[in-house]
C-alpha positions in Angstrom: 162.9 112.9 35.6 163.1 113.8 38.8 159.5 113.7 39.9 158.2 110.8 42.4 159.0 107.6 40.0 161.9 108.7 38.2 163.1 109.3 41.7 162.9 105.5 42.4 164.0 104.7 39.3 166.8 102.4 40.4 164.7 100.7 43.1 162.0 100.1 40.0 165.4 98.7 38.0 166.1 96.6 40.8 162.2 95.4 41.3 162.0 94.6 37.8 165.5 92.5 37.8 164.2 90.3 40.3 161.1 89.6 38.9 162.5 89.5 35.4 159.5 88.6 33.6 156.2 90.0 34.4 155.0 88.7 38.3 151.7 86.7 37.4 154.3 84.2 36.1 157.2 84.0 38.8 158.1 81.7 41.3 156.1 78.3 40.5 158.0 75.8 42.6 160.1 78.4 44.5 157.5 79.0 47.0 156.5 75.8 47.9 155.7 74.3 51.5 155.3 71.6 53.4 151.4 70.2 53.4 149.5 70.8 56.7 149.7 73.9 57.3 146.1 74.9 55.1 146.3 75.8 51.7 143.6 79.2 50.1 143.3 77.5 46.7 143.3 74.0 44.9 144.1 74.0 41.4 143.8 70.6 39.7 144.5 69.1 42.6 147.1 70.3 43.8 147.6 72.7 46.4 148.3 75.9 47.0 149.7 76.2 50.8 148.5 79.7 52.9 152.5 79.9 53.7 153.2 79.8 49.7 150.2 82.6 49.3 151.9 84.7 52.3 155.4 85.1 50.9 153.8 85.7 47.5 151.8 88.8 49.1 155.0 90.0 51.3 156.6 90.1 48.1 154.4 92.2 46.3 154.1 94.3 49.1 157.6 95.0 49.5 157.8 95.5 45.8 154.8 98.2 46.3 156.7 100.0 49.0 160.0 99.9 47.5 158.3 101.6 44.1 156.6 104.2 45.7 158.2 104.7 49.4 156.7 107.1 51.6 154.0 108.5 49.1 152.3 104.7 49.4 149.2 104.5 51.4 150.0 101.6 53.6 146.0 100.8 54.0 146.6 99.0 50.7 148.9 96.9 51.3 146.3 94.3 52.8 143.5 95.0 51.0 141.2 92.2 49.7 141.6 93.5 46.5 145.1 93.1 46.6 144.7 90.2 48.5 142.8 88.3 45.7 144.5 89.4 43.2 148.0 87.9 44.2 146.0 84.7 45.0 144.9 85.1 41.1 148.3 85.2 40.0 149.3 82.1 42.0 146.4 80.4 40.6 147.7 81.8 37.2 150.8 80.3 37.6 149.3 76.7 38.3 147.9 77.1 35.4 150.3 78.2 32.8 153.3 75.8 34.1 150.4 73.0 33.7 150.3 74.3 30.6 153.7 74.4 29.6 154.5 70.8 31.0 151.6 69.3 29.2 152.7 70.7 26.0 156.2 69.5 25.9 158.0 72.7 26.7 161.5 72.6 28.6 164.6 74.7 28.7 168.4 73.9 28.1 170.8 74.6 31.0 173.0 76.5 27.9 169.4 78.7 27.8 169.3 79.4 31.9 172.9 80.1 31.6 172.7 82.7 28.3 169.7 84.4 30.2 171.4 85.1 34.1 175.1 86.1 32.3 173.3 88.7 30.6 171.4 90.3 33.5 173.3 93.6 34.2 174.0 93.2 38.0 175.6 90.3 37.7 178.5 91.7 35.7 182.0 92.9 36.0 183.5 95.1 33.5 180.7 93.4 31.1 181.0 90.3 31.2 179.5 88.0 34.1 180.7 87.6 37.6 180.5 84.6 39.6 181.5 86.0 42.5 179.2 89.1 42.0 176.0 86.6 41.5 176.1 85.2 44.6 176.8 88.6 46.8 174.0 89.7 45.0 171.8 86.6 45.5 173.1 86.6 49.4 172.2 90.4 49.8 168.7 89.7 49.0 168.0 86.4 51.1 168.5 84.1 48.1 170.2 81.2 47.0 171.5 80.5 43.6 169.8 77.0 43.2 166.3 78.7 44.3 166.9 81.9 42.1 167.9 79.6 39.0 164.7 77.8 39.5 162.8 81.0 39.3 164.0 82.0 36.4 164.3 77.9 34.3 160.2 78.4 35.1 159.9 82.1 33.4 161.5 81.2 30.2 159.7 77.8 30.4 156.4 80.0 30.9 157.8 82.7 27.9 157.8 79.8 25.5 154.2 79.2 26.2 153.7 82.7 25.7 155.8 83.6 23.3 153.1 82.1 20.6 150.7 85.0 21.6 153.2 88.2 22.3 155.2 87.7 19.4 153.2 86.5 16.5 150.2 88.3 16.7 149.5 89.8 12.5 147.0 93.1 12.0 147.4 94.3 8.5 148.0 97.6 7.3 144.6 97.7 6.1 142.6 97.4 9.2 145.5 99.8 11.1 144.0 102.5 9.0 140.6 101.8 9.0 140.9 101.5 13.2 143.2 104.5 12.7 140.9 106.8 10.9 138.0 105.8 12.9 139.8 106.1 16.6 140.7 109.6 15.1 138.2 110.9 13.2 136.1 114.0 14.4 132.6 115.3 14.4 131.6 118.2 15.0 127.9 118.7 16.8 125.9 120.3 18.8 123.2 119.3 20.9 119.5 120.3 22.2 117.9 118.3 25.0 114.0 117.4 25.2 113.5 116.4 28.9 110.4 115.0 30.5 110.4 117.5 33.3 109.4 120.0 30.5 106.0 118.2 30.1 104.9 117.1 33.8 102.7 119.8 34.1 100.5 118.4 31.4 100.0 115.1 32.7 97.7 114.0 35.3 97.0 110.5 35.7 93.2 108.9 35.8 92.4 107.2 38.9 91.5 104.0 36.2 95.9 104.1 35.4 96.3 104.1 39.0 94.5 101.2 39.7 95.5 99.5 37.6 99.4 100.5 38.0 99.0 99.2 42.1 97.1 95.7 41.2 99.9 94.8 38.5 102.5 96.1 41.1 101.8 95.1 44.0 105.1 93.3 45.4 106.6 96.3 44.6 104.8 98.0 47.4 105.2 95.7 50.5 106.7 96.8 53.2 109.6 94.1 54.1 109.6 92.2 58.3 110.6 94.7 60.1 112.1 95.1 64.0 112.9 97.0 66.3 115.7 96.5 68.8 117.7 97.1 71.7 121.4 96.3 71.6 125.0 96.7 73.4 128.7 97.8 72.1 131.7 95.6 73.7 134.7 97.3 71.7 138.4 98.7 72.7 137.0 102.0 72.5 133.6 101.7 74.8 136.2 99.9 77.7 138.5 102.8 77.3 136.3 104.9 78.2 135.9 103.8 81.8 139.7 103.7 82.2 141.5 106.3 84.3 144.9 107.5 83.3 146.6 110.1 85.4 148.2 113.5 84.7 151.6 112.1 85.2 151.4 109.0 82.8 150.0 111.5 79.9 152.6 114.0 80.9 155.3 111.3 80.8 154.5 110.1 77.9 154.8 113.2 76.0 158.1 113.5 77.1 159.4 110.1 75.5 157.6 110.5 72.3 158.2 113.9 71.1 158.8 113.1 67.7 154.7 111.8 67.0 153.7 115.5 68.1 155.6 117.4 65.9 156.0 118.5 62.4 159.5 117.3 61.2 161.6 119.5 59.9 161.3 120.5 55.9 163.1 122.3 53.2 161.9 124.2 50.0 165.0 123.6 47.1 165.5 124.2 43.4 167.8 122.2 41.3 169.2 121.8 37.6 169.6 118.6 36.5 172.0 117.6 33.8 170.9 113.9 33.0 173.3 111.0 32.3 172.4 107.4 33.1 174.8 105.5 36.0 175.1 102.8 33.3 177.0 105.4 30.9 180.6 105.6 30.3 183.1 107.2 31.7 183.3 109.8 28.5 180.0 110.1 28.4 179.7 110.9 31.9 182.3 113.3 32.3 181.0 115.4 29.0 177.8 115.8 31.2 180.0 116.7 34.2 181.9 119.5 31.9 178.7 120.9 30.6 177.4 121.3 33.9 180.3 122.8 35.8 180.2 125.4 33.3 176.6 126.0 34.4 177.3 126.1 37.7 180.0 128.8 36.7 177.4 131.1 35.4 174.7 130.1 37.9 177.7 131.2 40.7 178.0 134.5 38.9 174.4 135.5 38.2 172.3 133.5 41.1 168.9 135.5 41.1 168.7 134.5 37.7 168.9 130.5 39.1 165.1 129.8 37.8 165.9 131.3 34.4 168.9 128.6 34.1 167.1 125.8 35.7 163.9 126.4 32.9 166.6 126.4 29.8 169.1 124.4 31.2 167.9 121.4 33.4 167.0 117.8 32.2 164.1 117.3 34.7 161.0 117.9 33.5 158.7 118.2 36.0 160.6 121.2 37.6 162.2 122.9 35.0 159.0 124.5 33.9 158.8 125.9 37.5 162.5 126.8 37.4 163.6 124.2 38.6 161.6 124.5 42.2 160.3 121.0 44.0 158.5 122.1 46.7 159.3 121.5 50.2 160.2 117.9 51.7 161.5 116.5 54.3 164.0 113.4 55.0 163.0 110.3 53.1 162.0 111.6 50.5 164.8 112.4 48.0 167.9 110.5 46.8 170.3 110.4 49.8 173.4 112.2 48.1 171.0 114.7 47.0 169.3 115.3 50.8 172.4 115.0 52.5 173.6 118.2 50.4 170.3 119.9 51.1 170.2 119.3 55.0 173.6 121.2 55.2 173.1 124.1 53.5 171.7 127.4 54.6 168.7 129.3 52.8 169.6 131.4 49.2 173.4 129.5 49.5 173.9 126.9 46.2 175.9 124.1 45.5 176.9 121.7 42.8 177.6 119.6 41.5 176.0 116.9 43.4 175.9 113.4 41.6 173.3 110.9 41.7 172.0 108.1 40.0 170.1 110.7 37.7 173.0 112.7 36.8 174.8 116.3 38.3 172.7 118.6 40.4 173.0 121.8 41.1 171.0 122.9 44.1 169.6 126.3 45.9 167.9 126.2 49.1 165.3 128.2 49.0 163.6 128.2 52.5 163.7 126.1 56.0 160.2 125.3 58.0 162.2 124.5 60.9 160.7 121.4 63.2 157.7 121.8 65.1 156.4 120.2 68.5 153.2 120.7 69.7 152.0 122.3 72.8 151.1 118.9 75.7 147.3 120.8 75.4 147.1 120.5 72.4 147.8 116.8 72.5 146.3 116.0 75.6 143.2 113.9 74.4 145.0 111.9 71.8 147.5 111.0 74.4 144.8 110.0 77.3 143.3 108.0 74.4 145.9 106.5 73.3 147.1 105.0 76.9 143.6 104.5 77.0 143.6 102.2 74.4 146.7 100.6 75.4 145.5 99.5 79.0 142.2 97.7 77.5 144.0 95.8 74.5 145.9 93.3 76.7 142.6 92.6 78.1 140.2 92.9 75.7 140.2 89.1 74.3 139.5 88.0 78.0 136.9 90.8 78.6 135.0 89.9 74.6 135.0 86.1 76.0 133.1 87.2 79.2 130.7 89.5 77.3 129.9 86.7 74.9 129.3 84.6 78.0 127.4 86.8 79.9 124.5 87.0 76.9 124.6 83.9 76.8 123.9 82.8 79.8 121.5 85.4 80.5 119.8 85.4 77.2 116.7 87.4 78.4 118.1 90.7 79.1 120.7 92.9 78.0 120.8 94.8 81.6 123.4 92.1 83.4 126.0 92.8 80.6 125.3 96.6 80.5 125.7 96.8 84.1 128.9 94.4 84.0 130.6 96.5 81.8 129.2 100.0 82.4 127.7 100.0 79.1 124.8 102.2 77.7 122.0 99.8 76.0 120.9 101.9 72.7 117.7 101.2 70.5 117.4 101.3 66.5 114.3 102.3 64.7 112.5 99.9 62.6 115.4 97.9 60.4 114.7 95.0 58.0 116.9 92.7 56.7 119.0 94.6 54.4 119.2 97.2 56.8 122.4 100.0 56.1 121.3 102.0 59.5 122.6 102.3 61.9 125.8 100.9 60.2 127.0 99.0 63.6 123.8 96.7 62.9 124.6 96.4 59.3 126.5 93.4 59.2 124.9 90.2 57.7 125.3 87.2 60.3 124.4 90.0 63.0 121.2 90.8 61.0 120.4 87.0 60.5 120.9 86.5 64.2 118.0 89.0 64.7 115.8 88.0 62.3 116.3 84.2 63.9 113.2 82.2 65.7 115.3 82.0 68.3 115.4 86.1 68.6 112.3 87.0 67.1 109.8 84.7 68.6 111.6 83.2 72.0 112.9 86.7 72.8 116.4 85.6 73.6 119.7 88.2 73.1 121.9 87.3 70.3 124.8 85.8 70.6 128.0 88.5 70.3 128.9 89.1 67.1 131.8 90.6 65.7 130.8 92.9 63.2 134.4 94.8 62.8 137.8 94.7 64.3 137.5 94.5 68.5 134.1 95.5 68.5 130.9 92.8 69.6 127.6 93.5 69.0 124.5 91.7 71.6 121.0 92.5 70.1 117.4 91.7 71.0 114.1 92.3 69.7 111.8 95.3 71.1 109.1 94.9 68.1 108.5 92.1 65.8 106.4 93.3 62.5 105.8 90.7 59.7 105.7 92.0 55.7 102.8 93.6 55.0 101.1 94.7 52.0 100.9 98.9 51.8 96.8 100.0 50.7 96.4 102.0 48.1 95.7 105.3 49.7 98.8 105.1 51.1 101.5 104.7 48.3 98.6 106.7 45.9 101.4 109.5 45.4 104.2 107.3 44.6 102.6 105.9 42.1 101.3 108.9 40.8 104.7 110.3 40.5 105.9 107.1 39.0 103.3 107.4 36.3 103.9 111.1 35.4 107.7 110.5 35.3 106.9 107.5 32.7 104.4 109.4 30.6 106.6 112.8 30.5 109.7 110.5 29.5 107.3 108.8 26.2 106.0 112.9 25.1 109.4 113.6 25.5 110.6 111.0 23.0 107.9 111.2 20.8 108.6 114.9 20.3 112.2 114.6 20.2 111.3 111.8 16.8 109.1 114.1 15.4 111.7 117.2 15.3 114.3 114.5 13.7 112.0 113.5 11.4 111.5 117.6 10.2 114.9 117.7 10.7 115.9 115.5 8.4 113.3 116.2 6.0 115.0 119.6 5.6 112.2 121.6 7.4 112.6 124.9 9.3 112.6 124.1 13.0 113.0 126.1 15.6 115.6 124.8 17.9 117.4 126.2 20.5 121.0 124.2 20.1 123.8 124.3 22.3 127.7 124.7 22.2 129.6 123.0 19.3 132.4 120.6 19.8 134.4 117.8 18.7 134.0 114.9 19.2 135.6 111.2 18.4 135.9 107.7 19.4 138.8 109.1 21.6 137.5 112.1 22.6 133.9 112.0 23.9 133.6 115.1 25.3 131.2 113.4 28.3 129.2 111.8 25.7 128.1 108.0 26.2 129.2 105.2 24.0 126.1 104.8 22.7 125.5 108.0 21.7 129.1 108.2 20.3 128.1 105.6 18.4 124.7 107.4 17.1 126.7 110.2 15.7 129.3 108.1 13.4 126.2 105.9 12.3 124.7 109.0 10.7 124.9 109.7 7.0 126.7 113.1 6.6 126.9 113.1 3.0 125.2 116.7 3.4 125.7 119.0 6.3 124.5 119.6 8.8 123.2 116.3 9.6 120.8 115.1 11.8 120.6 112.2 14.4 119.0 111.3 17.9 118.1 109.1 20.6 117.1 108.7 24.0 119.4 110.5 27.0 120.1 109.2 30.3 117.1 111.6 32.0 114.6 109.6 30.2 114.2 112.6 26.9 115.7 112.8 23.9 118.8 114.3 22.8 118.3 116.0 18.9 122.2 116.4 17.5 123.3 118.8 14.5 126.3 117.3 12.6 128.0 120.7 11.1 131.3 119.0 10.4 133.6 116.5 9.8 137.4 116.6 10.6 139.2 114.2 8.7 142.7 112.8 10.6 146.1 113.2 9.6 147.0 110.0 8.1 150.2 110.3 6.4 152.7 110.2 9.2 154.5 107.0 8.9 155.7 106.9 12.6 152.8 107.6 14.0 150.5 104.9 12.3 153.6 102.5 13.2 152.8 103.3 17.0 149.2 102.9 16.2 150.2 99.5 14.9 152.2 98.9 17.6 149.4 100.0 20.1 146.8 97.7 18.5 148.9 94.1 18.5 149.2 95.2 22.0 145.8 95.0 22.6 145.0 92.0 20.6 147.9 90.4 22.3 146.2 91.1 25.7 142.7 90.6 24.3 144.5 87.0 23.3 146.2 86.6 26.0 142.8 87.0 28.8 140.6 84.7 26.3 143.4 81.8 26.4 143.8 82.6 30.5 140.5 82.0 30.9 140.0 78.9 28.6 142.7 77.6 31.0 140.7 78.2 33.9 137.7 76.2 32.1 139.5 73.7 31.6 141.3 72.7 35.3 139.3 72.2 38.1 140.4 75.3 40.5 138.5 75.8 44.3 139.4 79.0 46.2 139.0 78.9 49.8 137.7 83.1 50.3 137.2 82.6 53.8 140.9 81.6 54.0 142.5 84.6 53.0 
């Protein structure tokens, strides 16, 4: 309860008001823009503007941030991945208002006006407030006739849906079969027959060989290679060159003390009694009475504070550990709650604080007091640093020149090394698809070098940008074309290949005989390893497939016997020695089940009709435009 999310529970409530209905679905029409300014998709033909895409992703962002604060990693916020996914959602959202239109949906004004009087935060004493709407609406940067907009779309869009969500039928007959076989257990155990156990017999005729290199031979070119020379242009390399003096490094440690130290933090135990900030007055001061006579026995007995907190508190995730959350520093927890914490001394407890979770009472347990680090130790990040900061203002006008310098003198990389004190380096032989070194493993840089213009006119690439500030120049040293590799020199590989195949066929055809004795009912001698239980639900490691193997068998009699092929090219034998029927007379829990299961036909539903959309609109994405 008062671990990380429960912590931003009301920030979550709030999240979740103004989105109302699920986010793939929100904000049709609200976010539209004036044409002209480039659009990322097209979806039937009409647009979907960049400035429409770039609200939708500061949204989500801020939504992101606001639900998990200072624990989110703030790389991910412009991910592609994120990226393309809120671009999906837009596109989504073309789609299902098409949808909607084409189908004849549309919602009363009596329906828009039901749905926002009942929205909590827009009530008084419980029943709606006009004047609270629109303080509410013009605290968050919106206006009532955009918000109503928003949400006349999502119950025109939860119509559409509706048909999916709310009538999907499973009977009780295939609940339990599902049921019984999601929960059903086996129990085995296994023994391996690996092809590494017979590579010692096999030793391939020089006939198999030949005959392995003339039907393979494409297999054993060796792909145009090149070797080359090339130069760096990035913030870092023009840093380097850059002098900064003792005073400016000195000066600026001074004025930002607060990026070289360690912030102050504080180790705390609480005892939460629990009451929601939507519960009465009653309710809330019965909670309140409980827990000041808590706090009247905590007072009296203190050292026994983690023995309260583990019978007494309401917050899971520390009351197992007496109520002890660690250390932390500002930002972190609920403001009432850290404001009581930063002004208390260590061993000293008070209470009761409240929050939006319910009455605290807190112990300080310990103070890390705030650290700054010694100018030494910092020295080189700082130099860097102002390092960095001299070059950036520069750097578009010095990447301009680099490129032109190349250029212009296309048959040498010395005049640009020379102009901007940089050291030419050389690769070894790269192809294509080369991964190494990874500065030259970018793919209009590597077409670039494999160009005629490069490969046979000798001329220095153009500068490329393979990453962030940093331009690659290459030319070519060595040209080699594809050629084919003779036998005698790929001999072993082959001969590898060929005992790895051959070992992996004994292997299987020893592993089917011993099943076949198995199941006969003959003695054979078998060294098998651990039992367990396993299930649909509970592979234990095993594959799918060979899940599915062992609830294919027949175990009519025990132990059973199955088989198949492992990853590692054997054969895994398996002993069936039981089976562990599941409990299926608990009425609540097979109504869960049930419940679980619409769910996922409902999404199963749900992605199948999505993407018969898609089919059936005409929908361009512009990737390069995002």
């Amino acid at each position: 309860m008062f671990d990380f999310v429960n912590r931003k529970k009301r920030i979550v409530q709030f999240v979740l008001l103004l989105a109302v209905l699920p986010f793939m679905f929100w904000g049709v029409q609200s976010y539209r823009s004036e044409s002209g300014e480039g659009y990322v998709a097209v979806v039937d033909g009409e647009e979907i503007q960049r400035r429409e895409f770039e609200q939708a992703l500061r949204d989500h962002q801020a939504r992101l941030r606001a639900m998990f604060g200072g624990n989110f990693d703030n790389a991910m916020l412009d991910s592609y991945e994120l990226r393309d996914s809120v671009l999906e959602r837009l596109i989504q959202q073309r789609l299902l208002f098409r949808e909607a239109v084409n189908n004849g949906f549309t919602v009363l004004d009596s329906q828009l006006v039901n749905e926002i009087s009942q929205i909590p935060e827009f009530q008084l004493d419980n029943k709606f407030s006009k004047k609270q709407y629109e303080a509410f609406l013009r605290n968050e940067g919106l206006n009532p006739v955009a918000f109503e907009s928003r949400v006349r779309q999502e119950l025109l869009l939860q119509q559409l849906l509706d048909g999916y969500s709310e009538n999907t039928f499973i009977s009780d007959t295939a609940v339990g079969k599902v049921m019984y076989l999601s929960e059903v257990q086996r129990e085995i155990s296994q023994a391996q027959i690996m092809p590494e156990d017979f590579l010692s017999q096999i030793e391939p005729a020089e006939s198999d060989i030949k005959d392995y290199y003339d039907a393979r031979q494409s297999e054993f070119f060796l792909p145009e290679r090149v070797r080359v020379e090339y130069l760096v242009l990035s913030l870092e390399s023009l840093a380097e060159n850059e002098p900064v003096s003792d005073d400016a490094i000195q000066n600026y440690y001074d004025e930002h003390q607060a990026e070289f130290g360690q912030p102050e933090e504080r180790k705390a135990s609480h005892i939460l009694l629990a009451v929601a900030s939507t519960a009465s007055d009653d309710e809330k001061q019965a909670v309140r009475g409980k827990a000041e006579g808590i706090l009247e026995q905590v007072l009296q007995r203190p050292e026994q504070f983690s023995e309260f907190a583990e019978n007494f508190s309401d917050d899971p995730g520390s009351a197992s550990r007496g109520g002890d959350l660690g250390f932390f520093g500002r930002g972190v927890m609920v403001k009432a709650f850290e404001d009581e914490i930063f002004q208390m001394q260590p061993d000293e407890i008070r209470g009761l604080v409240e929050t939006d979770f319910g009455f605290h009472i807190i112990q300080l347990d310990e103070i890390k007091k705030a650290k700054i680090a010694d100018l030494n130790e910092v020295r080189e990040q700082i130099e860097r640093k102002l390092k960095l900061q001299m070059v950036s203002s520069v750097f578009g006008e010095a990447s301009e020149d680099f490129s032109n310098t190349v250029y212009e003198q296309s048959d040498s990389l010395q005049p640009a090394a020379e102009k901007f004190e940089l050291t030419i380096q050389q690769s070894d032989w790269i192809d294509k698809n080369a991964t190494e070194p990874a500065i030259l493993a970018n793919e209009k840089l590597l077409s670039a070098i494999f160009s005629d213009d490069v490969l046979f006119d000798k001329r220095n690439t153009e500068a490329i940008e393979v990453m962030p500030d940093t331009l690659v120049s290459a030319r070519v040293l060595e040209h080699r074309e594809a050629t084919a590799q003779s036998l005698s020199i790929v001999r072993d590989e082959i001969v590898g290949r060929l005992k790895k195949q051959k070992a992996a066929d004994m292997a299987i055809e020893e592993g089917q005989a011993k099943l076949e004795s198995l199941q006969a009912g003959e003695d054979v001698a078998i060294d098998w390893g651990e039992s367990k239980q396993v299930s649909y639900m509970q592979p234990q490691g095993l594959s799918q497939e060979v899940i599915r193997t062992i609830f294919k068998a027949d175990v009519d009699m025990l132990p059973a016997y199955t088989g198949g092929k492992n990853p590692q090219g054997g054969y895994s034998l398996i002993r069936i020695t039981d089976v562990i029927e599941p409990e299926m007379t608990d009425k609540e829990k097979r109504m869960n089940f049930s419940h679980q299961l619409q769910q996922m036909i409902t999404q199963e539903e749900m992605s199948s009709y999505l993407g018969g959309i898609r089919q059936r609109y005409d929908v361009t994405v512009k990737r390069d435009s995002y």
